[in-house]
C-alpha positions as CSV (number, residue, x, y, z in Angstrom):
1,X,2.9,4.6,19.0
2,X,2.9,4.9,15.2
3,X,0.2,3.8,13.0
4,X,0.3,1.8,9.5
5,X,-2.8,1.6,7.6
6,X,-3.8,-1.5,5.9
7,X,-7.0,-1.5,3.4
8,X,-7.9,-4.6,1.9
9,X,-10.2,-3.8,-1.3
10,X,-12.6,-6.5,-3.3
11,X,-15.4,-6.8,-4.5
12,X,-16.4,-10.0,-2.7
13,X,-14.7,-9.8,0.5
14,X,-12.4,-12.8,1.3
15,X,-13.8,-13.7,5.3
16,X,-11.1,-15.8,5.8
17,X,-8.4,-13.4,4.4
18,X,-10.2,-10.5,6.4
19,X,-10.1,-12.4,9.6
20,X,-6.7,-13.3,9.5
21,X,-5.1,-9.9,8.7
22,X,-7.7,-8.0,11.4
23,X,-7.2,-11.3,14.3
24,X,-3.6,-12.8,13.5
25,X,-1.2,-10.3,11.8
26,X,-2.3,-6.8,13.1
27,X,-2.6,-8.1,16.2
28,X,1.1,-7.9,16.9
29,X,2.7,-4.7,16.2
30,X,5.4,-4.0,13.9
31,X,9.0,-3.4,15.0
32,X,11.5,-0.9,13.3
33,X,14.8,-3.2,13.5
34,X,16.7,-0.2,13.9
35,X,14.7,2.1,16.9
36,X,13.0,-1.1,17.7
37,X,10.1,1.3,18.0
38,X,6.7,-0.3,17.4
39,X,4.4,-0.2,15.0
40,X,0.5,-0.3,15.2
41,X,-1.4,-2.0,12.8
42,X,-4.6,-0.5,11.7
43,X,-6.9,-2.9,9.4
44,X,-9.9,-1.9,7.1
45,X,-11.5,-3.0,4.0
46,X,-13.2,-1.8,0.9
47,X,-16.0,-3.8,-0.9
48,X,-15.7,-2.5,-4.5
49,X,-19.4,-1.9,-5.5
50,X,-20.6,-3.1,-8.9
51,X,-21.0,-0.3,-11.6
52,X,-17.9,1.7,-9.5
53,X,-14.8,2.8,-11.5
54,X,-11.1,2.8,-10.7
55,X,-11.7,6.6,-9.6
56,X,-14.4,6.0,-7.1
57,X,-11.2,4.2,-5.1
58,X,-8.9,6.7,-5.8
59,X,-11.3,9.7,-4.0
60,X,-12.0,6.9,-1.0
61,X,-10.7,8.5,1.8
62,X,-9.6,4.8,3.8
63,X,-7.9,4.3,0.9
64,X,-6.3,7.9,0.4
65,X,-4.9,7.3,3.8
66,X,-4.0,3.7,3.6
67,X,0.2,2.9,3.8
68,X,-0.7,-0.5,2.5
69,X,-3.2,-1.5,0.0
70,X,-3.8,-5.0,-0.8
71,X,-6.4,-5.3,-3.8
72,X,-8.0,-8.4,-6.2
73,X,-6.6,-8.9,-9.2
74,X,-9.6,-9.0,-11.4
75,X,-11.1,-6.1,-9.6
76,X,-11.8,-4.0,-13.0
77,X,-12.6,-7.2,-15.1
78,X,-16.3,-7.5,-14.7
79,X,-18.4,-6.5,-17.0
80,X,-20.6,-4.2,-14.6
81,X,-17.1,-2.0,-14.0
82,X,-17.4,0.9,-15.4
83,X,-15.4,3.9,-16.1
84,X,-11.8,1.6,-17.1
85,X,-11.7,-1.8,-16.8
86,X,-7.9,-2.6,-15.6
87,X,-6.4,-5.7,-13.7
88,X,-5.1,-5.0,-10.1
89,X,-2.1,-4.9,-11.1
90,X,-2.8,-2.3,-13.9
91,X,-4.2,-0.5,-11.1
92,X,-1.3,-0.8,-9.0
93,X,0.7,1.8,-12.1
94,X,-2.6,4.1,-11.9
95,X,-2.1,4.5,-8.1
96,X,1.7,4.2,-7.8
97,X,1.8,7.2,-10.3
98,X,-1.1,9.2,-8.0
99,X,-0.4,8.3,-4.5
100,X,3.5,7.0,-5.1
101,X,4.2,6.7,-1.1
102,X,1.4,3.6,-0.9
103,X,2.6,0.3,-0.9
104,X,0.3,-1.6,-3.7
105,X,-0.1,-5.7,-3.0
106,X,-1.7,-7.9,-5.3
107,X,-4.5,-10.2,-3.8
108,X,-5.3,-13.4,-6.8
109,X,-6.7,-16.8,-6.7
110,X,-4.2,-17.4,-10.0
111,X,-1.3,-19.6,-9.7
112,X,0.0,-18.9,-12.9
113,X,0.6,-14.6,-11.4
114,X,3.5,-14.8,-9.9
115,X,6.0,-11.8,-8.3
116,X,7.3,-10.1,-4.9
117,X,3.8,-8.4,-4.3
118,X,1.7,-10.8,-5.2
119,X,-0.5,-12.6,-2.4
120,X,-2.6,-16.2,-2.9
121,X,-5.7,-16.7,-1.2
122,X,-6.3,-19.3,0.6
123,X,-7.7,-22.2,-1.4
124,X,-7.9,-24.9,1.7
125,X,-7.8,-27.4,-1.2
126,X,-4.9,-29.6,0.7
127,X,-6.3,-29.5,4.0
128,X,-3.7,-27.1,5.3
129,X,-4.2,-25.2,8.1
130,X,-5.3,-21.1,7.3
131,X,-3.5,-19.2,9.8
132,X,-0.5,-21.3,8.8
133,X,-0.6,-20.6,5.2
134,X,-1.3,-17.2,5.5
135,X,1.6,-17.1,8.2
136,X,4.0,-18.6,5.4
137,X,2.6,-16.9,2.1
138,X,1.4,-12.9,3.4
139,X,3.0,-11.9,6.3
140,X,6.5,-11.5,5.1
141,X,5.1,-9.6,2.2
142,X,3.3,-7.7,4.3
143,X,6.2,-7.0,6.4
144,X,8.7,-5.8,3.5
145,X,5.8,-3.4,2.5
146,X,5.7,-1.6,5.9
147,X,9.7,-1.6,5.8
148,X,9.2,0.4,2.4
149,X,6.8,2.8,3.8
150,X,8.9,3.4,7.1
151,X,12.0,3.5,5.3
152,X,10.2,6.0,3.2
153,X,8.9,8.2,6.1
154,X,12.2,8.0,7.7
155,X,13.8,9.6,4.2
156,X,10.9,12.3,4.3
157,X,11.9,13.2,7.7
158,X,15.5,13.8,6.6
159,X,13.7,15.9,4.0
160,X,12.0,17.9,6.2
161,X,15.0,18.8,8.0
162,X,17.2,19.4,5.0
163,X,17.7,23.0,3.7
164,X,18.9,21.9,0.2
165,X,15.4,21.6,-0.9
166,X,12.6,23.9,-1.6
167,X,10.5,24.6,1.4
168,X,7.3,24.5,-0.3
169,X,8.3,21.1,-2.1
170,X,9.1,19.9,0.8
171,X,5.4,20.4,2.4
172,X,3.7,19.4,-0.7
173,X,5.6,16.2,0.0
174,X,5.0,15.9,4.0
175,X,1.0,16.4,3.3
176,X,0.9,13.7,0.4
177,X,2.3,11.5,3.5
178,X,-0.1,12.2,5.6
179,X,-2.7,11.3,2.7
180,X,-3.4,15.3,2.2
181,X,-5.2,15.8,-1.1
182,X,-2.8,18.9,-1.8
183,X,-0.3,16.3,-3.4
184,X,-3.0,17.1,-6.7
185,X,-0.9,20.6,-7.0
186,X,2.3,18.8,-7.2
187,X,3.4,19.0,-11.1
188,X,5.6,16.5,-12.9
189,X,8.9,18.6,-12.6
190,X,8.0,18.4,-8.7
191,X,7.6,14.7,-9.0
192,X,11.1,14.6,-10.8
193,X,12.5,16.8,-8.4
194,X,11.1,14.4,-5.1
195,X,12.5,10.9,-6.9
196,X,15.6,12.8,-7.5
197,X,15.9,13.9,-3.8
198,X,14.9,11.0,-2.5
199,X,17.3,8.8,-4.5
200,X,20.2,10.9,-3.0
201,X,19.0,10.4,0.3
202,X,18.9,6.8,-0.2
203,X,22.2,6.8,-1.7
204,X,23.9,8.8,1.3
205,X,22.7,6.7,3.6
206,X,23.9,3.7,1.6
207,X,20.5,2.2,0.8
């Protein structure tokens, strides 16, 4: 069976948030609408330790190998973070631009943040019930994100198998999948060069 990882990073841990991903949502696995071939979920989390920088998750190796990455918004806002101070959502460009095959979701207690990725915690304030709330306001994001990363390993396996790219692109490509640190090598004419393939693959197969 295949295997998404999911990494929840904070640096005050949510329990309730934790419990529900780990107990409620992985414990069903995923299903590709179109093999109907399940999906494992694989939870873990990452407690972002004061004084650590933005690059000190960025060399974690959960993280390295997560699919999905849900992470506080005011991560990088405390005074005691050193080395950059940036919002999770700044953070979500860093990473999209290093690790562009991980699906970045924003975790916030703020209202006001609003957009596709963006995840409310719990606030138990109306006396709703958790595992409903969560049900209703993270699982469906969840689920989109695990159709982007399929969708996107399905497209790299095309890749694989195509002879219209360069061979050793294509590896460089299959090993940043499979969270492989030689994706560092890759230079920004073979980043152009991936989007470009990619964007043909989607459009032959009339994504």
């Amino acid at each position: 069976m295949a295997e998404i990882k999911i990494v929840y990073i904070d640096d005050q841990i949510d329990p309730m948030l934790s419990k529900y991903i780990s107990e409620v949502y992985c414990s069903n696995p995923y299903t590709i609408e179109t093999t109907k071939q399940e999906v494992r979920k694989k939870y873990s989390e990452v407690k972002f330790e004061s004084g650590q920088g933005y690059k000190s998750l960025l060399q974690d190796t959960d993280i390295r190998s997560a699919n999905v990455v849900l992470i506080d918004n005011h991560l990088f806002e405390e005074r005691s973070a050193e080395a950059g101070k940036f919002s999770g959502k700044q953070f979500k460009v860093i990473f999209r631009k290093l690790l562009p095959f991980v699906e970045v979701l924003i975790i916030t207690q703020d209202q006001s943040l609003v957009g596709n990725n963006i995840i409310h915690k719990f606030s138990g304030r109306h006396g709703e019930d958790i595992n409903l709330y969560y049900k209703g306001h993270l699982d469906n994001i969840l689920d989109v994100a695990i159709k982007e990363v399929m969708d996107f390993e399905s497209l790299a396996d095309d890749l694989n198998k195509s002879t219209d790219v360069e061979k050793v692109l294509v590896e460089k490509i299959m090993q940043s999948l499979q969270g492989d640190d030689s994706y560092d090598a890759l230079t920004k004419a073979d980043i152009d060069d991936l989007i470009s393939s990619f964007k043909e693959l989607k459009d032959s197969y009339g994504h």
